[in-house]
C-alpha positions as CSV (number, residue, x, y, z in Angstrom):
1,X,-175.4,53.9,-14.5
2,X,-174.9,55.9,-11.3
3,X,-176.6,59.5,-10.7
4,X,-176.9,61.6,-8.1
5,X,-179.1,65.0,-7.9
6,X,-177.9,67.8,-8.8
7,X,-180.2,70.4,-6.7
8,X,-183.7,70.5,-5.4
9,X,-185.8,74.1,-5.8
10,X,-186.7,75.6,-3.1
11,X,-190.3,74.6,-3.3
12,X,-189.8,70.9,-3.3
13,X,-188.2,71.6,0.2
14,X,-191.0,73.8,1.6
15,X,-193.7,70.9,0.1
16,X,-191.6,68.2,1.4
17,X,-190.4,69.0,5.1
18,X,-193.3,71.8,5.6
19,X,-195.1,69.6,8.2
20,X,-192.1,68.3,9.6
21,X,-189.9,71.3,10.1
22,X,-193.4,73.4,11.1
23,X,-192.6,75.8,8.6
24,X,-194.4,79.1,7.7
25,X,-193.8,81.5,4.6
26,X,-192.2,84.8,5.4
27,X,-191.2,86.0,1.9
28,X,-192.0,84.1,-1.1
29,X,-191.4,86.8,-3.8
30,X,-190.9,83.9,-6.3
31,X,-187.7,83.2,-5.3
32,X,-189.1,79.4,-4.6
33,X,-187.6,78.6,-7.7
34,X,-184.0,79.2,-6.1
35,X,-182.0,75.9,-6.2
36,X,-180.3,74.2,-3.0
37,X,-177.1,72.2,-4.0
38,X,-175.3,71.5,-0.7
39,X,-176.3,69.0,1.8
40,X,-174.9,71.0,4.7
41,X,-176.3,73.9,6.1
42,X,-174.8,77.3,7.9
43,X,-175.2,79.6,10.5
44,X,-174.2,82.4,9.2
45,X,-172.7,84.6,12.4
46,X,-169.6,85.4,11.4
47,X,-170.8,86.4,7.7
48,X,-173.6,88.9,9.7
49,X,-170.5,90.4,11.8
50,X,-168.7,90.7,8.8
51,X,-166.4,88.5,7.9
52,X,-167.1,87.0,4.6
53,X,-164.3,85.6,3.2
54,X,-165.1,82.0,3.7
55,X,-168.8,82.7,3.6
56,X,-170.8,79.4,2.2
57,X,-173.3,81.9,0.7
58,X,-175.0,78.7,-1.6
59,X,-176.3,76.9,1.8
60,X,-179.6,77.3,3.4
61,X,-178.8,79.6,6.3
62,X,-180.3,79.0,9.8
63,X,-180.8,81.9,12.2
64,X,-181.3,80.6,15.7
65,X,-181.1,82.7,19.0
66,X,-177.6,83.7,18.6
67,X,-178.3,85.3,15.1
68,X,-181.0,86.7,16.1
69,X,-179.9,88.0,19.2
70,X,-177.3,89.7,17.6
71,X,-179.3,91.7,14.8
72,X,-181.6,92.6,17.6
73,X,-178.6,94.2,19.8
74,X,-177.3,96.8,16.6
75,X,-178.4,100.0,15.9
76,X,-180.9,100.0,13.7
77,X,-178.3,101.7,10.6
78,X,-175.8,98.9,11.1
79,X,-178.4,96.1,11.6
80,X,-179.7,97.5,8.1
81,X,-176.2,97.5,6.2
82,X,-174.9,93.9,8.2
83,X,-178.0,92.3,6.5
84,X,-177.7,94.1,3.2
85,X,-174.3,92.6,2.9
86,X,-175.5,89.3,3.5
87,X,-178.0,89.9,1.2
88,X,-175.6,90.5,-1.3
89,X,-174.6,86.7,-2.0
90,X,-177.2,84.4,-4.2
91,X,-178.3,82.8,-0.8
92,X,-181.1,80.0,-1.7
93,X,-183.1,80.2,1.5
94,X,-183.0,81.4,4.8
95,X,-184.9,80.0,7.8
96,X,-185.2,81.8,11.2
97,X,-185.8,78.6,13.9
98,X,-187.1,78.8,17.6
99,X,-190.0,80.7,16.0
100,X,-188.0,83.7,16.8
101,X,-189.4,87.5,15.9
102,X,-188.2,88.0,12.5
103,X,-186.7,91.2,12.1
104,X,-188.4,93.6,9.8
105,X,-185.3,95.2,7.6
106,X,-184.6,91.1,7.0
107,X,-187.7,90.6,5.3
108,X,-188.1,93.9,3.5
109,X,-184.4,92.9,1.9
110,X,-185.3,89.7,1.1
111,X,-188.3,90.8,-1.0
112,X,-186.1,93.5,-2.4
113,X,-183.6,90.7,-2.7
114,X,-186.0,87.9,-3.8
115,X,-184.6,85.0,-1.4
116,X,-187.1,82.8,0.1
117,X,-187.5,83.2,3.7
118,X,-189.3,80.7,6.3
119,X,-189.4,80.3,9.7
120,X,-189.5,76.9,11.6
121,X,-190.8,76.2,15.4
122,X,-188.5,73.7,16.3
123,X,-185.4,74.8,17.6
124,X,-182.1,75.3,16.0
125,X,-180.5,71.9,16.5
126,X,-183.4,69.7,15.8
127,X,-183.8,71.8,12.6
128,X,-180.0,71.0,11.6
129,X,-180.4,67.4,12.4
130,X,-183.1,66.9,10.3
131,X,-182.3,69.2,7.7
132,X,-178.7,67.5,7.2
133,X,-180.6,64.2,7.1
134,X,-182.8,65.0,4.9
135,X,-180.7,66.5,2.4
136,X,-178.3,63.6,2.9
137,X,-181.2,61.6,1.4
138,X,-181.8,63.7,-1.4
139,X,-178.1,64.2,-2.8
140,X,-177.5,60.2,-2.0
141,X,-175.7,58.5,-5.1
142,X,-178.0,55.8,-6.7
143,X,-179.0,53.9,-9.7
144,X,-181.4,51.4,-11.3
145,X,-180.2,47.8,-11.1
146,X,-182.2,44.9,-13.4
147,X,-182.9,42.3,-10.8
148,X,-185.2,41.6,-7.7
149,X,-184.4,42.5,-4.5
150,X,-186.2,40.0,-1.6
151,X,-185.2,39.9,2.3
152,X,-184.4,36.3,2.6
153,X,-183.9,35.2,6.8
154,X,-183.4,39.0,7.2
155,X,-180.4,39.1,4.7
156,X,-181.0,41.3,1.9
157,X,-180.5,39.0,-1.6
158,X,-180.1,40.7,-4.8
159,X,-181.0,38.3,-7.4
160,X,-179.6,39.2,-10.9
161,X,-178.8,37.6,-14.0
162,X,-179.9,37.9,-17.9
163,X,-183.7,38.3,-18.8
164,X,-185.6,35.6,-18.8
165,X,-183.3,33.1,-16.7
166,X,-185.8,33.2,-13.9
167,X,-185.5,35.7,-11.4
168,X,-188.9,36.3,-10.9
169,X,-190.0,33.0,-10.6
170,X,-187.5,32.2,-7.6
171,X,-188.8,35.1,-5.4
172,X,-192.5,34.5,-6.5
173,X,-191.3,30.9,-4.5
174,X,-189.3,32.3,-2.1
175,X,-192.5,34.7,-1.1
176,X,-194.4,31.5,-1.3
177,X,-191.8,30.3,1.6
178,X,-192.8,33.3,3.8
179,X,-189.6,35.5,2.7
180,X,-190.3,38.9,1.8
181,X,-190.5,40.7,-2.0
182,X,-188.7,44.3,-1.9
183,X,-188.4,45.0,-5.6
184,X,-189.0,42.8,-8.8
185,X,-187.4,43.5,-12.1
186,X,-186.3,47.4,-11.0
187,X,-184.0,48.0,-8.2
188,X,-183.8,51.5,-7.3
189,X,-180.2,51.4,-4.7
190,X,-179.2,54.5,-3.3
191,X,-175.8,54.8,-1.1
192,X,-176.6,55.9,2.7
193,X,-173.8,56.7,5.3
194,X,-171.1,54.1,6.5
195,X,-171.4,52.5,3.1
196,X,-174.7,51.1,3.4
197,X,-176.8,50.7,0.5
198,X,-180.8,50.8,0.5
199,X,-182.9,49.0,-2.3
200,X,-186.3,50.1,-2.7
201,X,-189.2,49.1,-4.9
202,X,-190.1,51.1,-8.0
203,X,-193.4,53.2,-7.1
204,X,-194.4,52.0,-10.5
205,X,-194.4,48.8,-9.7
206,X,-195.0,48.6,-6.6
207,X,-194.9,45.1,-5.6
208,X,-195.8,43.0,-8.2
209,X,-194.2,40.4,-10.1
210,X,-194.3,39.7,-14.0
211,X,-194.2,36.0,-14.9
212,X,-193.9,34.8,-18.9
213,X,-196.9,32.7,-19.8
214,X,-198.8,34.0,-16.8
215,X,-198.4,37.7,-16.7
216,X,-198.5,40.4,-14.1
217,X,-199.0,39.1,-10.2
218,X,-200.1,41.1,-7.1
219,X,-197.7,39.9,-4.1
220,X,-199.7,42.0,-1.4
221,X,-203.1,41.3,-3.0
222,X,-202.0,37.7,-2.8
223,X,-199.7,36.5,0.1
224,X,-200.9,40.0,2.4
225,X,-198.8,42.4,3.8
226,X,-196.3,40.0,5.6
227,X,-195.1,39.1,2.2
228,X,-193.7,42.8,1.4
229,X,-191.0,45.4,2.3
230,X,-190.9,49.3,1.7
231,X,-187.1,49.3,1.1
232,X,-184.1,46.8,2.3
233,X,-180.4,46.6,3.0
234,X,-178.6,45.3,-0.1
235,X,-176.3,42.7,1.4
236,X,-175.4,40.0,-0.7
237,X,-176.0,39.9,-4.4
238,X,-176.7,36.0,-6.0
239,X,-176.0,36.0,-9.9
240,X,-178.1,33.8,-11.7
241,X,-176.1,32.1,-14.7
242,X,-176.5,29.5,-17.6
243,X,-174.7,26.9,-16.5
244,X,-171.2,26.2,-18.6
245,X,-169.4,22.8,-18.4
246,X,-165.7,24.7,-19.1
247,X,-166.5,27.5,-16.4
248,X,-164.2,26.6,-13.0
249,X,-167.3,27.4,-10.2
250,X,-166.4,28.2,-6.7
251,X,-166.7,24.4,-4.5
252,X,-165.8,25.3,-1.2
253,X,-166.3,29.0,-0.9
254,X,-162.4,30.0,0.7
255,X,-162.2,32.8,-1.9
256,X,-164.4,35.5,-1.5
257,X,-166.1,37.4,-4.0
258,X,-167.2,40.9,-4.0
259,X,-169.1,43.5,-6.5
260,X,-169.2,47.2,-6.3
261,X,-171.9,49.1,-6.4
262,X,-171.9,52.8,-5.8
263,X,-168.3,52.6,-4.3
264,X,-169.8,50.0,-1.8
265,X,-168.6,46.1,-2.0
266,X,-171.0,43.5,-1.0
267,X,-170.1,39.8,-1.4
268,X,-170.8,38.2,-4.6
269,X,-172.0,34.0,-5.2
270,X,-172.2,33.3,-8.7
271,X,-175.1,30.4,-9.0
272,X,-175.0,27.8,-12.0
273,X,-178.9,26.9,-12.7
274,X,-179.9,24.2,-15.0
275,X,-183.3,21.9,-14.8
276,X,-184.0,20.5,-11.7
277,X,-181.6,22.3,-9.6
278,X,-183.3,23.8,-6.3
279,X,-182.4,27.3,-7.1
280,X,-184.9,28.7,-4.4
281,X,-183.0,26.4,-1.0
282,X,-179.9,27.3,-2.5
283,X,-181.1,31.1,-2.2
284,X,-182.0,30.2,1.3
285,X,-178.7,28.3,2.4
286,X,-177.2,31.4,0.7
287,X,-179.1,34.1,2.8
288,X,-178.4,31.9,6.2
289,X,-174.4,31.5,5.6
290,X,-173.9,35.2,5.5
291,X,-176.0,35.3,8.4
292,X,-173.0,32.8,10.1
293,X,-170.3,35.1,8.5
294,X,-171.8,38.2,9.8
295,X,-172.0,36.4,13.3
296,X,-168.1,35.4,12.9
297,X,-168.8,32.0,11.6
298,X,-167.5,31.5,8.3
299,X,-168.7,27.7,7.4
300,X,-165.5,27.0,4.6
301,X,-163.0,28.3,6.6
302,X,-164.1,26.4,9.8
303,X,-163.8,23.4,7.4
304,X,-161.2,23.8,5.8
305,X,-159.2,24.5,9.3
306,X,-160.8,21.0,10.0
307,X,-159.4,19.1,7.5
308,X,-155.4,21.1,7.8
309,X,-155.9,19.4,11.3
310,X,-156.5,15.9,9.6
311,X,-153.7,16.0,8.2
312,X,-151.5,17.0,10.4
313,X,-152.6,14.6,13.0
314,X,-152.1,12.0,10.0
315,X,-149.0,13.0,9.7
316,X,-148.0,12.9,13.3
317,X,-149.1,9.5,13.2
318,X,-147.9,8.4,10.1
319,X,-144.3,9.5,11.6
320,X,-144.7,7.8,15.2
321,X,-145.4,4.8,13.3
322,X,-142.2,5.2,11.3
323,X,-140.4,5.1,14.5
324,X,-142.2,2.3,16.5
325,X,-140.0,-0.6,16.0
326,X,-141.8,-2.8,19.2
């Protein structure tokens, strides 16, 4: 089941981008336990001259030179009441960038106020970027899939399929093959920008592989570092089934399939297995044919254009023979 975050307190942001953002506390006055929801952020100029009406009072609110500028330039009576009725709104945070002065009747209503204040050293659109990025991250759709997740020539291959029906064992021998193990068993996909979606390993896990009769197996400790990924692009998912005599299976491949998977559709091979069968080449051939249909080649087309040729040249000839009365 899908699930996307809700909100992230204050003080998860400060722990998390601290370093990054080169934060320092300004007011704290426990109001680190204020929630962000919004994965934008504002600059809140107009609101500080003002106008209100279409204030988005629940983002974090950057002050940069302009904002700052501004305060600075008012009387000291009208600077006090423009940031009082800013203050008024259930703001989360507020971060003063360019490590600009920060003006003195802002914090004293924030602690009166109890909204978190911070101020960053980068400047204001470096803070933005990486703010929006960041957030982007946190409030991405995502959810668990049962399967294992291994880049295969580059191509990220989903295996999936029932319990038991082997999984595991292919990508312990597609490791063995010099292919790389993302995620076994838990598949944690989360949906990034321009439909892309990103599997990652489980930090439980963490890289190993559990195999019946053997038990649990160390990928890194065993094949080394080349064997492993972090996280991968989910590109193609390969579903493992029991193979059935009466099911019609795909022969030439002319028909697409797709799944969905957080709104995003990634092609779809449905793979018979029974004893004997090569399951781990096929996974291989798989991975390299949507590395020819990402290129433009699409193998079964280019085929099947080959043969309509056949037959129309057969049929050319079959009708110039009709006519040759010599």
């Amino acid at each position: 089941m899908a699930n996307q975050r809700k909100y992230i307190t204050v003080a998860k942001f400060f722990e998390e981008n601290e370093k990054e953002l080169k934060l320092e506390i300004i007011v704290n006055e426990s109001g680190f336990d204020r929630q962000i929801t919004e994965t934008e952020i504002h600059r809140p100029g107009l609101a500080l001259a003002g106008f209100v009406d279409v204030f988005s009072y629940n983002r974090i609110q950057v002050l940069g030179n302009t904002e700052v500028t501004y305060l600075k330039s008012l009387p000291a009576e009208v600077r006090r009441h423009d940031i009082q009725r800013l203050l008024e709104f259930q703001i989360p945070l507020i971060v003063v960038t360019n490590k600009n002065p920060v003006d003195s009747e802002l914090i004293k209503q924030c602690k009166r106020k109890k909204i978190p204040l911070l101020r960053s050293a980068l400047v204001s659109t470096e803070f933005v970027r990486y703010v929006n990025e960041y957030l982007s991250d946190v409030f991405a759709p995502q959810i668990v899939v049962h399967g294992t997740l291994i880049d295969v020539y580059g191509i990220g291959v989903l295996l999936t399929g029932r319990s038991g029906i082997g999984k595991s064992e292919v990508a312990l021998d597609l490791v063995e093959r010099g292919h790389r193990l993302v995620s076994d068993d838990v598949v944690e996909i989360v949906r990034k920008a321009r439909e892309i979606l990103i599997g990652k390993t489980n930090s439980l896990l963490r890289h190993h592989i559990e195999l019946r009769g053997l038990g649990i197996v160390d990928v890194q400790s065993m094949f080394g570092i080349r064997a492993i990924r972090i996280q991968k692009r989910v590109e193609i998912e390969v579903r493992l089934e029991d193979w059935d005599k009466q099911e019609d299976y795909e022969r030439l491949g002319l028909e697409d399939k797709f799944v969905d998977i957080l709104g995003v559709k990634i092609p779809l091979v449905r793979l018979p297995i029974f004893p004997g069968k090569n399951i781990t080449v096929i996974v291989e051939t798989i991975a390299l044919n949507q590395l020819l249909k990402i290129h433009g080649i699409n193998p079964a087309k280019k085929f099947n254009e080959l043969q309509m040729k056949k037959i129309q040249e057969k049929k050319k000839l079959q009708q110039y023979l009709k006519s040759d009365y010599e």
